[in-house]
C-alpha positions as CSV (number, residue, x, y, z in Angstrom):
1,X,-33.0,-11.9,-8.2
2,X,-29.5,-12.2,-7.1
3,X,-28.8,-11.7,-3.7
4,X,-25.9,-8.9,-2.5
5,X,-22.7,-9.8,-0.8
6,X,-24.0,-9.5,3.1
7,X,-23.3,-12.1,6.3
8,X,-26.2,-13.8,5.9
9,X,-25.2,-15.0,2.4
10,X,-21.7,-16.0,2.3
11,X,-19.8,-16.4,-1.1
12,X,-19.3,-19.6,-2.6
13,X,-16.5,-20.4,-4.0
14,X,-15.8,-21.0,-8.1
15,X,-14.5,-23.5,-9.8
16,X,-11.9,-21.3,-11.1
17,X,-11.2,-20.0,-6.9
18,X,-11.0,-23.8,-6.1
19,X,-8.5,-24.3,-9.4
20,X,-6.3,-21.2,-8.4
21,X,-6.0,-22.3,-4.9
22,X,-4.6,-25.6,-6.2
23,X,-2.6,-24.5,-8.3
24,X,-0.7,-22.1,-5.9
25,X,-0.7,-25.3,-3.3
26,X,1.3,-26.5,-6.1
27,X,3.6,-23.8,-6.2
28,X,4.3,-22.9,-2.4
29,X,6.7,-25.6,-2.4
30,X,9.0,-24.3,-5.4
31,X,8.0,-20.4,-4.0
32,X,9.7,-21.5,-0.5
33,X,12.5,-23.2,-2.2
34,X,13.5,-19.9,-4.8
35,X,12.6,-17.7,-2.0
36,X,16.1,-18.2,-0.3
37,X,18.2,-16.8,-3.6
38,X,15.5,-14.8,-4.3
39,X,16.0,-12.5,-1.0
40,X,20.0,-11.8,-1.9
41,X,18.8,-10.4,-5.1
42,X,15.7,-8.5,-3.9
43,X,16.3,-7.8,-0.2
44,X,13.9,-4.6,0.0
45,X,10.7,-6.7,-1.1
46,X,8.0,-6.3,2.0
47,X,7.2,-9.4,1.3
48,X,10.3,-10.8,3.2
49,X,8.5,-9.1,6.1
50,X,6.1,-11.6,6.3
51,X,6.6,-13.7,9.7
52,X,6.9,-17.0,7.5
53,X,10.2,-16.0,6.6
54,X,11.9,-15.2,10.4
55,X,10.0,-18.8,11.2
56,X,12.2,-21.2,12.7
57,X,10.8,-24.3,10.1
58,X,11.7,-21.6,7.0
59,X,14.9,-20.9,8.6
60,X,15.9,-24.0,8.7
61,X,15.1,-24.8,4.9
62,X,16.6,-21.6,4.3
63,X,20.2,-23.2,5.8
64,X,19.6,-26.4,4.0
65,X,19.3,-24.6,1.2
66,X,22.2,-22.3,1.2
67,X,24.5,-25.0,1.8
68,X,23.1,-27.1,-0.7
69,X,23.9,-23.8,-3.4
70,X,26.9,-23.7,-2.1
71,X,27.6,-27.6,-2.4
72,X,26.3,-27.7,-6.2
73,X,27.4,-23.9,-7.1
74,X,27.4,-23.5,-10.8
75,X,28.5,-20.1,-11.8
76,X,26.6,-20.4,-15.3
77,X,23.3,-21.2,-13.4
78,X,24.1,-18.2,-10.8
79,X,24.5,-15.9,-13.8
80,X,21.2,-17.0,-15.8
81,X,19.6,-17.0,-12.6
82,X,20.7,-13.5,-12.0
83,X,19.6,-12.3,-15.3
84,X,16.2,-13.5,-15.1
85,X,15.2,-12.2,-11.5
86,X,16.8,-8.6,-12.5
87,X,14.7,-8.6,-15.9
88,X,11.7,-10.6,-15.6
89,X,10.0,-9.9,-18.6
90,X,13.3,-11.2,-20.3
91,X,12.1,-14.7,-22.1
């Protein structure tokens, strides 16, 4: 018979868990990265209310990475960019 979720029988972890965790690890660079043009376009998400964001390490990516857009600014790629946070469901 197959025991209930209780302390003494902690829940082991899938093969699918272990997959999805990977595969976020993957992401959280890229996440951290579009985070910073992300927040102009959304800046009400609660998300942003996380303390990772107001962290001095993110706030210093978050610098390096303004500058950098504002280094290699490409009005087309602002403008697609744009359009696909505003409408994400647009392919």
């Amino acid at each position: 018979m197959e025991k209930g979720l209780s302390p003494g029988n902690p829940i082991q972890p899938t093969v699918a868990e272990n997959a999805f965790v990977q595969v976020i690890m993957m992401f959280k660079k890229t996440f951290i990265q579009d985070s910073v043009l992300m927040m102009d376009f959304h800046p009400c998400y609660p998300i942003w209310q996380h303390s990772i964001f107001s962290d001095p390490a993110y706030l210093s990516i978050k610098r390096d990475m303004l500058q950098i857009e504002a280094q290699e600014h490409d009005p087309a790629h602002t403008l697609l960019y744009a359009l696909w946070i505003s409408n994400p469901d647009w392919p």
